[in-house]
MARRO-990796 format. One record per residue (C-alpha): x, y, z; residue number from 1. Coordinates in steps of 0.001 Angstrom, whole numbers, padded with zeros to 6 digits, always signed. Layout:
+---------+---------+---------+-----+
:       x :       y :       z : num :
+---------+---------+---------+-----+
:       X :       Y :       Z : NUM :
...
+---------+---------+---------+-----+
***
This chain:
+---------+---------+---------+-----+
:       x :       y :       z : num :
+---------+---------+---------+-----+
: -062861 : -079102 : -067763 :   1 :
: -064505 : -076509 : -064953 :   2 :
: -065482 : -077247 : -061989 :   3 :
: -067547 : -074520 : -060477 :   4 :
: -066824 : -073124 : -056823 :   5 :
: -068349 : -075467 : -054356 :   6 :
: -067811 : -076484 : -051190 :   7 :
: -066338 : -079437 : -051330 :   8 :
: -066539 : -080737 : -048268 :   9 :
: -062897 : -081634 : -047495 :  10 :
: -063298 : -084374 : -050330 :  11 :
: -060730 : -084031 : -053481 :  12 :
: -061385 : -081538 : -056445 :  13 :
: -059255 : -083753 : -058537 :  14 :
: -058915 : -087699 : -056761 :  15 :
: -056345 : -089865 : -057617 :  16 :
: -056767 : -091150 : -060777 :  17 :
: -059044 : -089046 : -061983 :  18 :
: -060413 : -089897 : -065406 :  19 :
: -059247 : -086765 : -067818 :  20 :
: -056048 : -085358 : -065353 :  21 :
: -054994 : -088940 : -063910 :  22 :
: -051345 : -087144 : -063452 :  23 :
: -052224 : -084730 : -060754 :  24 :
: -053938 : -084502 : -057616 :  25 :
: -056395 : -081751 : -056061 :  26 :
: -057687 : -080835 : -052661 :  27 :
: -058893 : -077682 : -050697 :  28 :
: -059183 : -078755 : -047173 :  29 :
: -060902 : -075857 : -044364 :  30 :
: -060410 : -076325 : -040499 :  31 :
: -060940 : -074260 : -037590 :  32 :
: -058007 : -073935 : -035122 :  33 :
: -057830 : -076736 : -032922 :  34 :
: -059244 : -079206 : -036555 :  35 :
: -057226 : -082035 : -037711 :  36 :
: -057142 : -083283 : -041224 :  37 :
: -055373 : -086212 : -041996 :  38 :
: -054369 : -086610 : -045567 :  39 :
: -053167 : -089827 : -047638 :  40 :
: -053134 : -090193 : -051521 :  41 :
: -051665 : -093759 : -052467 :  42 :
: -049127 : -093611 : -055230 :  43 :
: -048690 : -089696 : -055298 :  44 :
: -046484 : -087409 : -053710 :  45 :
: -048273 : -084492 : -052369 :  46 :
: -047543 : -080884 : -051251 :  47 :
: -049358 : -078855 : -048700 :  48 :
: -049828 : -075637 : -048941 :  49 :
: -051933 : -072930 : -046951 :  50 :
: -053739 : -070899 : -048968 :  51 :
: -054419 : -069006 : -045287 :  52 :
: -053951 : -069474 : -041740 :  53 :
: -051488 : -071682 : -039657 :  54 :
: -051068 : -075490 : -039429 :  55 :
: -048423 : -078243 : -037864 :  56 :
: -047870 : -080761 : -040501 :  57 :
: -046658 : -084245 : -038982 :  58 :
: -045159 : -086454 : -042193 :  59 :
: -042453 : -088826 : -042695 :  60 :
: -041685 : -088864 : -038597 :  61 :
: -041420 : -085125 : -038472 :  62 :
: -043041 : -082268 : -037103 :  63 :
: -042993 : -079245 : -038673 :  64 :
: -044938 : -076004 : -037183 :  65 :
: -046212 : -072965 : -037769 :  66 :
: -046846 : -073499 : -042208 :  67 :
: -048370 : -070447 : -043305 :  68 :
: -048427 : -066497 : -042271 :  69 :
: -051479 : -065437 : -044804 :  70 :
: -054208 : -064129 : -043236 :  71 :
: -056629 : -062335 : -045365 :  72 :
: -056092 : -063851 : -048523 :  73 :
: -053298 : -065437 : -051058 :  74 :
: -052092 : -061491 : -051977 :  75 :
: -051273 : -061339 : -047923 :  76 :
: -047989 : -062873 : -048141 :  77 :
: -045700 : -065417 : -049173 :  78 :
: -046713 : -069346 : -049579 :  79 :
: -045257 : -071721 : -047574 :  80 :
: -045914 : -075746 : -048119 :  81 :
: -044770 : -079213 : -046728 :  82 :
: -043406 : -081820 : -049296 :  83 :
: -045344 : -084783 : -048183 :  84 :
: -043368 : -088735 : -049583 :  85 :
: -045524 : -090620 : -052358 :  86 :
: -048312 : -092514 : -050144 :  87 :
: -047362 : -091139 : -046996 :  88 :
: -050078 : -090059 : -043954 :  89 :
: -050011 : -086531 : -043438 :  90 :
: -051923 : -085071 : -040359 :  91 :
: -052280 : -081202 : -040549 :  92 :
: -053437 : -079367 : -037668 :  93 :
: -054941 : -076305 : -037358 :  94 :
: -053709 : -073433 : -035130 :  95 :
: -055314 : -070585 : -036786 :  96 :
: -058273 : -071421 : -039196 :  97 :
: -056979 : -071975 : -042648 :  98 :
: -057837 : -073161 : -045896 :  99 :
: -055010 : -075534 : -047254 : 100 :
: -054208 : -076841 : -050649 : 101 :
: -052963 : -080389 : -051259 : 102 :
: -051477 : -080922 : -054424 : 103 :
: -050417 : -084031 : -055651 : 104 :
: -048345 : -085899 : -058125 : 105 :
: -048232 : -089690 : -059255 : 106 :
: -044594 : -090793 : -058283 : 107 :
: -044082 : -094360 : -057196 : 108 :
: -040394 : -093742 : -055318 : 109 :
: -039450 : -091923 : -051866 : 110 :
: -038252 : -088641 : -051504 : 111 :
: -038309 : -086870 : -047535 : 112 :
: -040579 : -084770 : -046182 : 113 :
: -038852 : -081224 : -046131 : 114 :
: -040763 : -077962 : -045476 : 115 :
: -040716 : -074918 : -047605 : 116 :
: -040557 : -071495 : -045769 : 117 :
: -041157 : -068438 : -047006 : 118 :
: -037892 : -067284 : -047460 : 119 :
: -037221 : -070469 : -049669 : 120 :
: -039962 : -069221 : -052369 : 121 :
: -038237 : -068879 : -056019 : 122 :
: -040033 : -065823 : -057593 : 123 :
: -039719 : -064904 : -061018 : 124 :
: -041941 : -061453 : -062614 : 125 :
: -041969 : -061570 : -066208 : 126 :
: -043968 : -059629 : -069109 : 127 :
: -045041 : -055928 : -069131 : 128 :
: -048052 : -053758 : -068945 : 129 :
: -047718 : -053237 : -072676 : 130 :
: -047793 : -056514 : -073943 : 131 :
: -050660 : -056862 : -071349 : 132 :
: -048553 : -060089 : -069805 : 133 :
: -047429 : -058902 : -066566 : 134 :
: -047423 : -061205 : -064020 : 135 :
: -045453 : -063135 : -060826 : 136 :
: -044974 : -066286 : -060387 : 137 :
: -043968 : -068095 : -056888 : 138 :
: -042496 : -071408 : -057130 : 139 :
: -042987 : -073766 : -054257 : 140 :
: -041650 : -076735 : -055815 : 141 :
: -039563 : -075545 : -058460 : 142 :
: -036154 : -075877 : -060011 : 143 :
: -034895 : -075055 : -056726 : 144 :
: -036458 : -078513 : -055319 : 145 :
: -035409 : -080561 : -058634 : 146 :
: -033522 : -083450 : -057095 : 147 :
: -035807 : -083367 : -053995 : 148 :
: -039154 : -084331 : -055395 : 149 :
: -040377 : -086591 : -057814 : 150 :
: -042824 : -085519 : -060405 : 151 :
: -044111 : -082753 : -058846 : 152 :
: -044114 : -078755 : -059730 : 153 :
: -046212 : -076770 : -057567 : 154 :
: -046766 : -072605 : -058209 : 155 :
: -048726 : -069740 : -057383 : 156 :
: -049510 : -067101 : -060366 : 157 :
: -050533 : -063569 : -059986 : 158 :
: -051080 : -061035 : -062471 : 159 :
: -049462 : -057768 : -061559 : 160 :
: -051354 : -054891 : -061659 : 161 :
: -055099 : -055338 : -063119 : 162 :
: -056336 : -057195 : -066312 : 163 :
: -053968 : -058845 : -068490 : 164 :
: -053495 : -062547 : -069901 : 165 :
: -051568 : -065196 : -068327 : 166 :
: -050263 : -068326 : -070241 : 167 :
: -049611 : -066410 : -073250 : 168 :
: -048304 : -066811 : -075725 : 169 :
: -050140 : -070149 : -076274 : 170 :
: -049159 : -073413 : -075368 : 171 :
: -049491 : -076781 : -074383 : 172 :
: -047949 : -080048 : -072857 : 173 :
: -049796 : -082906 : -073507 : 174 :
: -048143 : -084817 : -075479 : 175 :
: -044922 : -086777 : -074744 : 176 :
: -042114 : -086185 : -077517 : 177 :
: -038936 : -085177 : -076436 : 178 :
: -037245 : -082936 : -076845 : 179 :
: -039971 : -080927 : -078102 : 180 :
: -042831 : -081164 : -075752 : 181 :
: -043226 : -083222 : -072629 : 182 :
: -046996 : -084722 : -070955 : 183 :
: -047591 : -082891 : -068207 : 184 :
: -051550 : -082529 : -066579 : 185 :
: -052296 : -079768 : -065258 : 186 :
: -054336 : -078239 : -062549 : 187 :
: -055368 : -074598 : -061395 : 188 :
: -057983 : -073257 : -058720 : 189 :
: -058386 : -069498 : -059215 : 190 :
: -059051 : -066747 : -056900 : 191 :
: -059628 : -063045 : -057673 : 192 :
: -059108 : -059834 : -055593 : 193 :
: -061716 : -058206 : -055039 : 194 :
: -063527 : -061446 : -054611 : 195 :
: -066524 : -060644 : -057323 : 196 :
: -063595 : -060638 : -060150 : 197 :
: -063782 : -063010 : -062512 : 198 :
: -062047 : -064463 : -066003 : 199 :
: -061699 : -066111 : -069062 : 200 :
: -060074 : -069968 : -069322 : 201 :
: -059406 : -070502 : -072837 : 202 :
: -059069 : -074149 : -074362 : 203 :
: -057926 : -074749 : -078051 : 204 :
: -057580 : -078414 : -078277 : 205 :
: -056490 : -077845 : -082109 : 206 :
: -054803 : -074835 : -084271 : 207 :
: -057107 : -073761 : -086772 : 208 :
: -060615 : -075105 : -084685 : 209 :
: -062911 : -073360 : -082468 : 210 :
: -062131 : -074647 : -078666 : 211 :
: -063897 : -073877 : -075344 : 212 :
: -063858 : -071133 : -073397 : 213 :
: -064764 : -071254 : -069532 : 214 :
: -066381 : -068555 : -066952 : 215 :
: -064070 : -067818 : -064425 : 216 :
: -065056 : -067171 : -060889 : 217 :
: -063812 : -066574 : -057605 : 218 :
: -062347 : -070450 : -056247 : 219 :
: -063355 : -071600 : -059725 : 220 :
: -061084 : -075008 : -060712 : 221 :
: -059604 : -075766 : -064428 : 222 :
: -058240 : -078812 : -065164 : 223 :
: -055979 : -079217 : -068250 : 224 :
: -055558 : -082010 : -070251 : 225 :
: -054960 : -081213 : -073458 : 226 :
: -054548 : -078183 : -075905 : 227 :
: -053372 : -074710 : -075640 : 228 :
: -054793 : -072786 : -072613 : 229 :
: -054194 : -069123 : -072273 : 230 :
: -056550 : -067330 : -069824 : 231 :
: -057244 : -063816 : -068603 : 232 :
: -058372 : -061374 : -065947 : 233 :
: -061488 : -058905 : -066457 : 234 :
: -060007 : -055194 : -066233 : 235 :
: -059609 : -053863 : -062776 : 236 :
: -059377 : -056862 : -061129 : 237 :
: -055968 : -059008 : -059942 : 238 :
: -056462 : -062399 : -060359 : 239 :
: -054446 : -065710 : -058442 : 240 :
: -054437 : -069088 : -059311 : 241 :
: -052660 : -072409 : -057335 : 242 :
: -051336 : -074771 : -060285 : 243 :
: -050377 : -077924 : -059758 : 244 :
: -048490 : -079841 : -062483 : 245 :
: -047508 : -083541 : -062904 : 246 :
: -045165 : -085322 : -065370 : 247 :
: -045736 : -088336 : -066840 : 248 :
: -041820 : -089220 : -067270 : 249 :
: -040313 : -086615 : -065575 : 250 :
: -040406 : -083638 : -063879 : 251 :
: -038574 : -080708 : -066052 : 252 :
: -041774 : -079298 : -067910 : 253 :
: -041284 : -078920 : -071738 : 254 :
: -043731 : -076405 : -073433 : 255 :
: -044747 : -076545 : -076321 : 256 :
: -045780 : -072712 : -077936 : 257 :
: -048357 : -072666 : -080375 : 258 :
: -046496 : -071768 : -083815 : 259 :
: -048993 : -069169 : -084969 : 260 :
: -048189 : -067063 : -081760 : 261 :
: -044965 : -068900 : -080934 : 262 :
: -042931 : -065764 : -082710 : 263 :
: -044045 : -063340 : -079595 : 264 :
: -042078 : -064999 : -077131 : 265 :
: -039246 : -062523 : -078540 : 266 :
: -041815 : -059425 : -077134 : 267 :
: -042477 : -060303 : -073794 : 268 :
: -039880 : -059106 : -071393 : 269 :
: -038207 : -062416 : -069291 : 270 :
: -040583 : -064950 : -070791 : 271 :
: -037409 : -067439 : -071403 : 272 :
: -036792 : -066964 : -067810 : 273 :
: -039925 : -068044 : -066359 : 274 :
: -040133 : -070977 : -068926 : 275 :
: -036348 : -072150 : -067226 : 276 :
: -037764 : -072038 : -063940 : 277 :
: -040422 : -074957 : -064701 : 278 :
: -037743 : -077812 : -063989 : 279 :
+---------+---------+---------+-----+
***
């Protein structure tokens, strides 16, 4: 499914149990400095994550300040995010205007609040310009935070350089069959630099059938629940997009590569890498 760029009013992209992607929660929340937000999603863990500016983030009887050095855009730095305990209030306050993600997770259980700096990010850069798969991706919740959160896997893609394909080679996770393939919903919002960039979403909910293809733009949202969903970048433009991912059983992600294109995993440089790092 798209959802077009809208303002949405500090109300969620993706609620809580949302009908198609009831797995995963998605907000975009905008405040001016001296704005306070207060955020609370029964039954899921959440994650908070500037996309730009500054906010204080008071959770679980904590306080921490000063989430978020971007400025300009999402290419103006690195994340940062607060870990936010299944059900628990967040308030966020603004001390420079910012525009901050909340991405969520159903998970029933307590983990701590804990904030993620910038130095904490786990990067991994994988693909080439050749293969026409070069890109970085910046794990806030990754396998670094495994036995700290719940259900939760929270990223930040770029491509590197301009044009290319992303999720490639093809593959999905909606089905849950260990060990070949775990359920996992998925959700993105996309940005591109400059801002009049746009994409391609591709969705192949079978191999061998015609699927749907979606017009990306600019703050454009995707949400995945089923089928293989490679996308790409028009030529000259870099293109960004927040993903937020939530398990149904647990929280290591198991892909599942489509077999007609499964054999190109061997030609894209540290592929097996970045598919380790989804844990």
């Amino acid at each position: 499914m798209h959802i077009a760029p809208h303002d949405n009013q500090n109300q969620a992209i993706i609620g809580a149990n949302h009908a198609l992607v009831p797995l995963v929660y998605l907000n975009i929340v905008t405040l001016n400095a001296g704005e306070v937000f207060t955020s609370q999603v029964a039954g899921y863990e959440t994650c908070i994550v500037p996309a730009t500016g500054t906010v204080t983030v008071g959770t679980d009887g904590q306080s921490f300040a000063g989430i978020g050095q971007r400025r300009a855009h999402v290419w103006d730095g690195e994340p940062e995010g607060v870990y936010v305990p299944s059900g628990a209030p967040a308030t966020i306050t603004c001390t420079a205007k910012a525009e901050v993600f909340i991405a969520g997770a159903q998970f029933a259980d307590y983990r701590p609040a804990f904030a993620v700096r910038a130095a904490d990010i786990d990067p991994v850069q994988y693909g080439s310009d050749e293969t026409k798969t070069h890109r970085k991706i910046k794990h806030i919740l990754g396998q670094k935070y495994h036995s700290a959160v719940g259900r939760l896997l929270v990223s930040e893609l770029y491509t590197v350089g301009t044009g290319g394909w992303s999720g490639f080679p093809s593959h999905k996770h909606d089905t849950e069959r260990l060990p070949l393939e775990t359920r996992h919903d998925e959700v993105y919002n996309f940005r591109f630099n400059p801002p009049h960039g746009s994409g391609l979403q591709m969705l192949q909910r079978e191999s061998g059938k015609s699927g749907d293809a979606y017009h990306l733009m600019d703050r454009s949202t995707v949400a995945i629940d089923q089928g293989y969903h490679p996308c790409c970048v028009l030529p000259g433009y870099q293109m960004y997009y927040f993903t937020v991912l939530g398990g149904l059983t647990q929280r290591p992600l198991v892909q599942y590569f489509q077999p007609e294109h499964a054999d190109q995993i061997e030609t894209i440089p540290g592929i097996k890498d970045m598919i380790a790092k989804f844990k």
